[in-house]
BAMAR-624807 format. One record per atom (N, C-alpha, C): residue in one letter; x, y, z. Coordinates in steps of 0.02 Angstrom, whole numbers, plus 50000, padded with zeros to 5 digits. Layout:
BEGIN
AXYZ/...
***
This chain:
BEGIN
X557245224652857/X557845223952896/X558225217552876/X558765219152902/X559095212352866/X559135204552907/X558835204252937/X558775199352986/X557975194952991/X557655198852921/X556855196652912/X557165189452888/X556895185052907/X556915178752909/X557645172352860/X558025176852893/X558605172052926/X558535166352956/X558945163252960/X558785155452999/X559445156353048/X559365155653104/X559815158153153/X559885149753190/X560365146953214/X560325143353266/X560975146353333/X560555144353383/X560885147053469/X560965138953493/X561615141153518/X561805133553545/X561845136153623/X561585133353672/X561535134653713/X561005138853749/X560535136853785/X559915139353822/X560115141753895/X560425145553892/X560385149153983/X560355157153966/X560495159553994/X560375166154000/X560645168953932/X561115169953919/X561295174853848/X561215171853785/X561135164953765/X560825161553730/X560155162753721/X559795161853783/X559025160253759/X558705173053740/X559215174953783/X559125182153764/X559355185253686/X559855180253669/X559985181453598/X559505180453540/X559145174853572/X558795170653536/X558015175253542/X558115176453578/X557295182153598/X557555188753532/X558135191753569/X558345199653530/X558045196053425/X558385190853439/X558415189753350/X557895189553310/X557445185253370/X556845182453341/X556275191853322/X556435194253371/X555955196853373/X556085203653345/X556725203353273/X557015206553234/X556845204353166/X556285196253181/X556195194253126/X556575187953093/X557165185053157/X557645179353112/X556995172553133/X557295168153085/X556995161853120/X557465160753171/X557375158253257/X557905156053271/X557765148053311/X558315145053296/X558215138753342/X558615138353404/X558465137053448/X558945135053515/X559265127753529/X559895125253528/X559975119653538/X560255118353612/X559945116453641/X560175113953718/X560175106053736/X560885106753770/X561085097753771/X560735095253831/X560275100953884/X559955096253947/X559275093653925/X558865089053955/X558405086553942/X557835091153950/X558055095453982/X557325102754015/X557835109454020/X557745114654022/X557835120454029/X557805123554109/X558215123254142/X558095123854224/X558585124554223/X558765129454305/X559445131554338/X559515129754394/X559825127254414/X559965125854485/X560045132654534/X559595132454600/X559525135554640/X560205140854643/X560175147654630/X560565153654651/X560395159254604/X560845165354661/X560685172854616/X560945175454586/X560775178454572/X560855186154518/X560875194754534/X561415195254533/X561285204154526/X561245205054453/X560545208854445/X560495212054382/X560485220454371/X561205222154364/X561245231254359/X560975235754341/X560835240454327/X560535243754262/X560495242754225/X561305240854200/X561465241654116/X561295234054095/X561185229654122/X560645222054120/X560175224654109/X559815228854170/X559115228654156/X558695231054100/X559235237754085/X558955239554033/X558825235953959/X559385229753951/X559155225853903/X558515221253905/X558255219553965/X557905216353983/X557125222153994/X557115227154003/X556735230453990/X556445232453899/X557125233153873/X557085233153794/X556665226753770/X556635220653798/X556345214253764/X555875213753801/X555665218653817/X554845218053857/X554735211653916/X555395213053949/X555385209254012/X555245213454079/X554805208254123/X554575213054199/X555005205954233/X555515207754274/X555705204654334/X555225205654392/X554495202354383/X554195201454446/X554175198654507/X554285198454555/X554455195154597/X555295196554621/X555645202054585/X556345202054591/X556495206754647/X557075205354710/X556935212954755/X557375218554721/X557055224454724/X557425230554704/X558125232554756/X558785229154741/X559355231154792/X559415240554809/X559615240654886/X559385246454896/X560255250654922/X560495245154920/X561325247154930/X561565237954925/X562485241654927/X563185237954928/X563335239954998/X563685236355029/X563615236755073/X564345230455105/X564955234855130/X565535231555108/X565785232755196/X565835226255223/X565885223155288/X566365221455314/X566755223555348/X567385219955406/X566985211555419/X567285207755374/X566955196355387/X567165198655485/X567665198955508/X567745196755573/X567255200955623/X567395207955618/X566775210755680/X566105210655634/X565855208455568/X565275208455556/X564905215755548/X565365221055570/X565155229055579/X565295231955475/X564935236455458/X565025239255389/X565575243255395/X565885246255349/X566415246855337/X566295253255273/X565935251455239/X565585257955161/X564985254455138/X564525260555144/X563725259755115/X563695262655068/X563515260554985/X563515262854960/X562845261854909/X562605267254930/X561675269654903/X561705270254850/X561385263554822/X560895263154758/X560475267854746/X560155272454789/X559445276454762/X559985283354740/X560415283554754/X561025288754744/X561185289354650/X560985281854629/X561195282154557/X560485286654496/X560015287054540/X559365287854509/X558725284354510/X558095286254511/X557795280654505/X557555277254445/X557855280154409/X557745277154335/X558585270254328/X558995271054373/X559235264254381/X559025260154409/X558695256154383/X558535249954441/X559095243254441/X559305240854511/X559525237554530/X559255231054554/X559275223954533/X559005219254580/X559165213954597/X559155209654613/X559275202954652/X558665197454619/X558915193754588/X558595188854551/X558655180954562/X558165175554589/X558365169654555/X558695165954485/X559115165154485/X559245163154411/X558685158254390/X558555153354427/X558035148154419/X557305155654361/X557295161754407/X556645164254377/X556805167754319/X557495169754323/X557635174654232/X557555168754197/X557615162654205/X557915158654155/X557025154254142/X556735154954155/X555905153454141/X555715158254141/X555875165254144/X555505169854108/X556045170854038/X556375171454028/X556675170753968/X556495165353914/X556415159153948/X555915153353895/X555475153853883/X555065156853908/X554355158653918/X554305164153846/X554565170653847/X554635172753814/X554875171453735/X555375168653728/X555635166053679/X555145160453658/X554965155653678/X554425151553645/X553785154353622/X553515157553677/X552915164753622/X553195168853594/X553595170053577/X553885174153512/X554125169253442/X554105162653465/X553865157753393/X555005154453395/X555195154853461/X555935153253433/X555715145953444/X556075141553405/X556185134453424/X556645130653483/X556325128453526/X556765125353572/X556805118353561/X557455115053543/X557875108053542/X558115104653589/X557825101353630/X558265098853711/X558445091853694/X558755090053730/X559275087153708/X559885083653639/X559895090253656/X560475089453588/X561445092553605/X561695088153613/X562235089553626/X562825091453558/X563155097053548/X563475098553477/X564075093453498/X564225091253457/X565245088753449/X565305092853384/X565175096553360/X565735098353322/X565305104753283/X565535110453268/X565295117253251/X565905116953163/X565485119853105/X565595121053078/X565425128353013/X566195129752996/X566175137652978/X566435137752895/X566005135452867/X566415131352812/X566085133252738/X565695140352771/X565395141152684/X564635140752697/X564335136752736/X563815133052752/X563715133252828/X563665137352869/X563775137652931/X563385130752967/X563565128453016/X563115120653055/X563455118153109/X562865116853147/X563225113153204/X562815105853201/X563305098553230/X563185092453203/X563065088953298/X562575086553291/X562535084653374/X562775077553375/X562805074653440/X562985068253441/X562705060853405/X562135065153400/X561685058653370/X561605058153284/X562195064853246/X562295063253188/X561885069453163/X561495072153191/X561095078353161/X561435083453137/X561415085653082/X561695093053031/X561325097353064/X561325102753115/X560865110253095/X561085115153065/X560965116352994/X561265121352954/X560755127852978/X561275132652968/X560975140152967/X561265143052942/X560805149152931/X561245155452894/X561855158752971/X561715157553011/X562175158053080/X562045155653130/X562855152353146/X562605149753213/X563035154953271/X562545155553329/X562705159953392/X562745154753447/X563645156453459/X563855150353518/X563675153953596/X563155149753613/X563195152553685/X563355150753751/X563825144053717/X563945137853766/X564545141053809/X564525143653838/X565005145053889/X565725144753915/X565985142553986/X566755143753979/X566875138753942/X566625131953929/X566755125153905/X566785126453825/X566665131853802/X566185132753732/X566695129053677/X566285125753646/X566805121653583/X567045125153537/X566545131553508/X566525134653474/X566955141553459/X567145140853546/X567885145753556/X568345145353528/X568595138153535/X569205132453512/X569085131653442/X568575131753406/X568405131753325/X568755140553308/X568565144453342/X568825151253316/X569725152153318/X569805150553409/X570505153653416/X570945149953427/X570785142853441/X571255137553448/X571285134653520/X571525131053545/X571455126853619/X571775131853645/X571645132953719/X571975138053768/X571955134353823/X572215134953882/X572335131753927/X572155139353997/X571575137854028/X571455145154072/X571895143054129/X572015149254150/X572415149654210/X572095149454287/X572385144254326/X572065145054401/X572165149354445/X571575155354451/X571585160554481/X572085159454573/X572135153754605/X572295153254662/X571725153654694/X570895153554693/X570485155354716/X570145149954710/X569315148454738/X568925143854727/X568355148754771/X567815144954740/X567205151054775/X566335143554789/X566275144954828/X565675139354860/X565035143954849/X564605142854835/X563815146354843/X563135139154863/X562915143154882/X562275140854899/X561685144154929/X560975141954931/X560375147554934/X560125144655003/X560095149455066/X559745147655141/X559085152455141/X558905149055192/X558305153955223/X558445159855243/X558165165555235/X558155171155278/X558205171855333/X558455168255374/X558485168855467/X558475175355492/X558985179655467/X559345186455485/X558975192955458/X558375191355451/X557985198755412/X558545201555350/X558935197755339/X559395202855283/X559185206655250/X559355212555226/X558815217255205/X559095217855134/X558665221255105/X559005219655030/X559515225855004/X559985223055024/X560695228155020/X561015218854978/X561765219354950/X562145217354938/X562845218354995/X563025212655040/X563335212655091/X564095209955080/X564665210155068/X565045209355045/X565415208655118/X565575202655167/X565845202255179/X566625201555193/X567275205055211/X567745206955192/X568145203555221/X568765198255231/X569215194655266/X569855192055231/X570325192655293/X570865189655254/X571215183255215/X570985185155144/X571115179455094/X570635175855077/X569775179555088/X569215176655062/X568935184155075/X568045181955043/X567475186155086/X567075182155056/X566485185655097/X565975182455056/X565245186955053/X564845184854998/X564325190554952/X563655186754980/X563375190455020/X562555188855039/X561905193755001/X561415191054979/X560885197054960/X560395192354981/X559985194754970/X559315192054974/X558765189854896/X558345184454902/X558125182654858/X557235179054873/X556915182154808/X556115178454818/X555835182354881/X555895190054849/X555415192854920/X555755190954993/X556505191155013/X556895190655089/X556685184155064/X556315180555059/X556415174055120/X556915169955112/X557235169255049/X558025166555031/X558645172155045/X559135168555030/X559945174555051/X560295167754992/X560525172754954/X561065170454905/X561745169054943/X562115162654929/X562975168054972/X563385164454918/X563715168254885/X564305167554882/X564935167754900/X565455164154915/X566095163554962/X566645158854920/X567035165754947/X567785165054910/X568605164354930/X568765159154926/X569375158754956/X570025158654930/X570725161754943/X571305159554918/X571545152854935/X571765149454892/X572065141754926/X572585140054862/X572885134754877/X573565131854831/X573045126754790/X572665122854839/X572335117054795/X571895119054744/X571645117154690/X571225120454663/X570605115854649/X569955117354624/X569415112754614/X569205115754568/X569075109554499/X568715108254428/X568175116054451/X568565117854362/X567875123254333/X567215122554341/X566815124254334/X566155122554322/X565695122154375/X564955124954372/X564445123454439/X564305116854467/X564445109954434/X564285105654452/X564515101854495/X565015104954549/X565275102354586/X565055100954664/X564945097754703/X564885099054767/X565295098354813/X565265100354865/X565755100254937/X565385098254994/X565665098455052/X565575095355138/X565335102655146/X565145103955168/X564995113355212/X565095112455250/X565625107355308/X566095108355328/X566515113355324/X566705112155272/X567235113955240/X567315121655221/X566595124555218/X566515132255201/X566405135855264/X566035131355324/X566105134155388/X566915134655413/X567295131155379/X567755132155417/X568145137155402/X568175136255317/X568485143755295/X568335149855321/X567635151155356/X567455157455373/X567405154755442/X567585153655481/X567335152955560/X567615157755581/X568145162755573/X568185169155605/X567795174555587/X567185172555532/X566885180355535/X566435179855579/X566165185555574/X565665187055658/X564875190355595/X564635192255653/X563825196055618/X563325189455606/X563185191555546/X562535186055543/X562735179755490/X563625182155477/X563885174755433/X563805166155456/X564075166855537/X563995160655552/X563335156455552/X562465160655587/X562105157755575/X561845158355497/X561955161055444/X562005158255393/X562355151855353/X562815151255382/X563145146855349/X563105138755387/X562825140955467/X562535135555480/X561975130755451/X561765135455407/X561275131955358/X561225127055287/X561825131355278/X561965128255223/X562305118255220/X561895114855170/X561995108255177/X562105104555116/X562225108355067/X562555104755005/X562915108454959/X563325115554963/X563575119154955/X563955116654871/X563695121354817/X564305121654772/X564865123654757/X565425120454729/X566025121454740/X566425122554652/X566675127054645/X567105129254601/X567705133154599/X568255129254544/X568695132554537/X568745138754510/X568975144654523/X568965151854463/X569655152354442/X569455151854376/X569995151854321/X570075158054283/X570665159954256/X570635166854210/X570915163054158/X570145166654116/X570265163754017/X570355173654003/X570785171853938/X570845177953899/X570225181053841/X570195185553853/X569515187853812/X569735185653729/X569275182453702/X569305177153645/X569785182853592/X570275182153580/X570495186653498/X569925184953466/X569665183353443/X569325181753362/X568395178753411/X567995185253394/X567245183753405/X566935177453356/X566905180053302/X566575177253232/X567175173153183/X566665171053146/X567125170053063/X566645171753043/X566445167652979/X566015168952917/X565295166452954/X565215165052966/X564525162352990/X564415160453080/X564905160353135/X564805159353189/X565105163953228/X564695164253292/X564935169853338/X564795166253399/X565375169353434/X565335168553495/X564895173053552/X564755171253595/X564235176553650/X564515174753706/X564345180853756/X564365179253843/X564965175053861/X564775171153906/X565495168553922/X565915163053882/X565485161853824/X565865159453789/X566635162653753/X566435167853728/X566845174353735/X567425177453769/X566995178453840/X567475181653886/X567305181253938/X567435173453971/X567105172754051/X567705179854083/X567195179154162/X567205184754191/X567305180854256/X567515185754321/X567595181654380/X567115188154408/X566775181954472/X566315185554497/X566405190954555/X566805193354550/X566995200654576/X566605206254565/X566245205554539/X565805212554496/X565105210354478/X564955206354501/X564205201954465/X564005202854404/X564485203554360/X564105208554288/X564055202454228/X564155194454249/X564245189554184/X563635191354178/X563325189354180/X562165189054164/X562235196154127/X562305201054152/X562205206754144/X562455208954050/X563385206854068/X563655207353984/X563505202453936/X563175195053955/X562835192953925/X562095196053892/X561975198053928/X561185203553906/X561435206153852/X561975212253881/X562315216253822/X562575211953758/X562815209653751/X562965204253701/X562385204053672/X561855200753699/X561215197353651/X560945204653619/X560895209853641/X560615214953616/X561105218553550/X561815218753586/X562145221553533/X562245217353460/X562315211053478/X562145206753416/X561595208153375/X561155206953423/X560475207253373/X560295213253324/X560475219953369/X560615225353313/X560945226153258/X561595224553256/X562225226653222/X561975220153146/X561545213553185/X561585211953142/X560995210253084/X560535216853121/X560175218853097/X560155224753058/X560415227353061/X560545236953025/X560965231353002/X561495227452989/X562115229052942/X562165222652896/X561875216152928/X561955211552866/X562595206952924/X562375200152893/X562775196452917/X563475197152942/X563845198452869/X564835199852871/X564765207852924/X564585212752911/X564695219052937/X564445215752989/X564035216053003/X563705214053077/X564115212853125/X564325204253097/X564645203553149/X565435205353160/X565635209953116/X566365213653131/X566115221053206/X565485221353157/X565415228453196/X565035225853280/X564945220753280/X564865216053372/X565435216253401/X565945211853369/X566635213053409/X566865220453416/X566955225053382/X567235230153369/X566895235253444/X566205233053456/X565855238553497/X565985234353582/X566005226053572/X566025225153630/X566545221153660/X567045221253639/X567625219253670/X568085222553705/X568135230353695/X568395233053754/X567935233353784/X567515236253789/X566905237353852/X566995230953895/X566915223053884/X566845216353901/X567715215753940/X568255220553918/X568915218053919/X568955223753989/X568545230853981/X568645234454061/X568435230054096/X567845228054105/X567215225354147/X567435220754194/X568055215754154/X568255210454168/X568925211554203/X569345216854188/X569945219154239/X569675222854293/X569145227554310/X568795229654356/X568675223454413/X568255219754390/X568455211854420/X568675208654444/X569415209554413/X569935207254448/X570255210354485/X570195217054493/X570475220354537/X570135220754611/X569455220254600/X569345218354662/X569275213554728/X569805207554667/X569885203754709/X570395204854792/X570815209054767/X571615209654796/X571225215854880/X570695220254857/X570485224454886/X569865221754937/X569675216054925/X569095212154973/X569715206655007/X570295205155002/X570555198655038/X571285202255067/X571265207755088/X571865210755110/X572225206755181/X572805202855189/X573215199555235/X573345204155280/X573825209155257/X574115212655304/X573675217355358/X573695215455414/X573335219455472/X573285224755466/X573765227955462/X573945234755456/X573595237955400/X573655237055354/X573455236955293/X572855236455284/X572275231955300/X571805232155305/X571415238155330/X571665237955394/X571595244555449/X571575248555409/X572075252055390/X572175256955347/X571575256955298/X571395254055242/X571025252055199/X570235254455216/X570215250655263/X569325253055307/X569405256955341/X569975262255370/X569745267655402/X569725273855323/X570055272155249/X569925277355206/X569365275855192/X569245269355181/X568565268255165/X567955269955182/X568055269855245/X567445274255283/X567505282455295/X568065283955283/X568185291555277/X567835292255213/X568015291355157/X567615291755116/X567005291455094/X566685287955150/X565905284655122/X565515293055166/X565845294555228/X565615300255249/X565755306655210/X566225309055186/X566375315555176/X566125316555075/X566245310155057/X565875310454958/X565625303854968/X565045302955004/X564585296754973/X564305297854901/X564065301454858/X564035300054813/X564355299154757/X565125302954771/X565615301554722/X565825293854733/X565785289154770/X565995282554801/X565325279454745/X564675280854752/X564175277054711/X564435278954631/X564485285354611/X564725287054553/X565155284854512/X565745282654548/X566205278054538/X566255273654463/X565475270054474/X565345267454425/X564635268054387/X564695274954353/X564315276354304/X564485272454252/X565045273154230/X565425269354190/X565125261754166/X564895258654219/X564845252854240/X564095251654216/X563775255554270/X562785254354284/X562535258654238/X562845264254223/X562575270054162/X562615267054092/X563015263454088/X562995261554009/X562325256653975/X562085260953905/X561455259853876/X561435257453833/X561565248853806/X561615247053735/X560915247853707/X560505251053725/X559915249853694/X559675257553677/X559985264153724/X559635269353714/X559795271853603/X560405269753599/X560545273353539/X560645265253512/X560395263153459/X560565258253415/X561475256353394/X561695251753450/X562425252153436/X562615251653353/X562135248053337/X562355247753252/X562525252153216/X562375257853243/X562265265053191/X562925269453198/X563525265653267/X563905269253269/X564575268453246/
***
């Protein structure tokens, strides 16, 4: 195959990085991982992982142990706290599995893996500068060359390596900002995905680590905006207050919460240009996504798999034409799906709303399964059943 011992370097160790770096290795590349933190760890929060995730993660001989199997969606009036559309996961099959994940645990079972499969892990090494020049390499701060036969950027919305392909862009501020943080289970939450619904926010509860954690994510419209990135914190003040009109089991959840992260959501354009001659872009380096759809982790998966094939059956240059070619519309629906559900979870108008959740619930009664079906599209899709390379 053409990928028998290549020298691969992955810049970036989190989820679609260190999965790229697994798919490659274990296709036969050498690969190295370069990560600029001192350790490999995620800060406390979850994960929905879909089918069409799992199944990549099943392909690399991964068991999400300890992960709960989600058993519905489950889409809520925020103010009376009452559901609104249930929509049954066991409806898709049971050969879809659905789940609810620590990121903290994909992301040590993914190292775990990748280091017994012989990849090299580099911590602390920070890139300044990616080069595509004949000689593919990325040069870290401390003066280090890592030449490879390719480098795979997996550094994210920040990615340098974007700006090496398509040039500086400037992302746009969605009008939105979204807070998360991980509480105790107080509320028996059961393992459904709870999508709280309100005007000009909602907010996303599941459960995590066997119930005894609840993920939440919460989302608001506002004028002000707050810096990209997870590393931000806030008052939870400040998130109780945004939601103090919902009702159900939001408030004593959120009474819990005591150091809440805070981010801006921005819309970047899906990258024109994946590759050149020797570097590629992955995951959200690529084509961040807004979390409307939980599917970043997920098309990151897809990514690491479809790479690893294409550029395996085809050889470096083909390869990586035939990566972009297979996953950039797929990555470009995924991501307007996304966005559309923003406008449909934060409806203003009273009336309107009303309207909204009484079809909604007409619907969930008279074709519940056409409502789950919805998105076959979505959870049905198999980069792994047929070798994308071959097509």
């Amino acid at each position: 195959m053409e990928l028998q011992g290549k020298r691969i370097t992955v810049i970036g160790g989190g989820i679609g990085g260190l999965a790229a770096a697994l798919a490659l290795r274990q296709r036969g590349a050498e690969v190295r991982v370069l990560e600029q933190a001192a350790e490999i760890s995620e800060v406390g929060a979850g994960l929905q992982i879909s089918p069409n995730g799992q199944r990549v993660l099943d392909a690399l001989g991964l068991n999400l142990d300890g992960a709960m199997r989600a058993r519905a969606v489950s889409l809520r009036d925020g103010r009376r706290g009452t559901e609104v559309l249930r929509l049954d996961l066991a409806r898709l099959g049971p050969e879809q599995a659905y789940h609810f994940v620590h990121r903290a645990d994909l992301i040590a079972l993914l190292l775990t893996a990748a280091r017994d499969a012989g990849v090299q892990i580099s911590l602390s090494q920070t890139v300044a500068e990616v080069r595509d020049d004949g000689a593919p390499s990325a040069v870290t701060t401390d003066g280090t060359v890592w030449t490879a036969d390719l480098i795979v950027a997996a550094d994210g919305l920040k990615s340098l390596t974007r700006g090496v392909l398509n040039g500086a862009a400037r992302p746009r501020f969605t009008g939105q900002v979204a807070w998360r943080a991980v509480v105790a289970n107080t509320c028996a939450h059961p393992p459904e995905a709870r999508v709280h619904m309100g005007p000009g926010r909602h907010l996303v509860t599941y459960p995590l680590r066997g119930g005894h954690l609840v993920n939440l994510v919460a989302v608001e419209e506002r004028d002000n905006w707050a810096a990209e990135g997870w590393s931000h914190r806030d008052d939870p003040a400040n998130l109780r207050r945004a939601f103090a009109g919902f009702g159900g089991d939001v408030p004593g959840l959120l009474a819990q919460v005591a150091d809440p992260g805070l981010w801006g959501l921005f819309r970047h354009p899906v990258a024109a240009r994946w590759h050149g001659a020797g570097v590629v872009l992955l995951g959200d380096a690529a084509h961040p996504t807004l979390p409307f759809l939980a599917q970043g982790a997920n098309l990151a998966l897809e990514d690491a798999w479809v790479l690893a094939a294409c550029l395996d059956q085809r050889g470096v240059v083909p390869g990586l034409t035939g990566y972009q070619s297979l996953r950039r519309p797929r990555v470009a629906r995924v991501i307007a799906a996304a966005q559309g559900n923003a406008w449909k979870y934060h409806l203003r108008n009273p009336l309107l709303r009303g309207a909204a959740h009484l079809a909604l619930r007409a619907a969930g009664r008279l074709a519940p399964g056409r409502m789950v079906h919805q998105f076959d599209w979505l959870y049905g899709f198999d980069v792994t059943r047929d070798d994308p390379a071959r097509k």
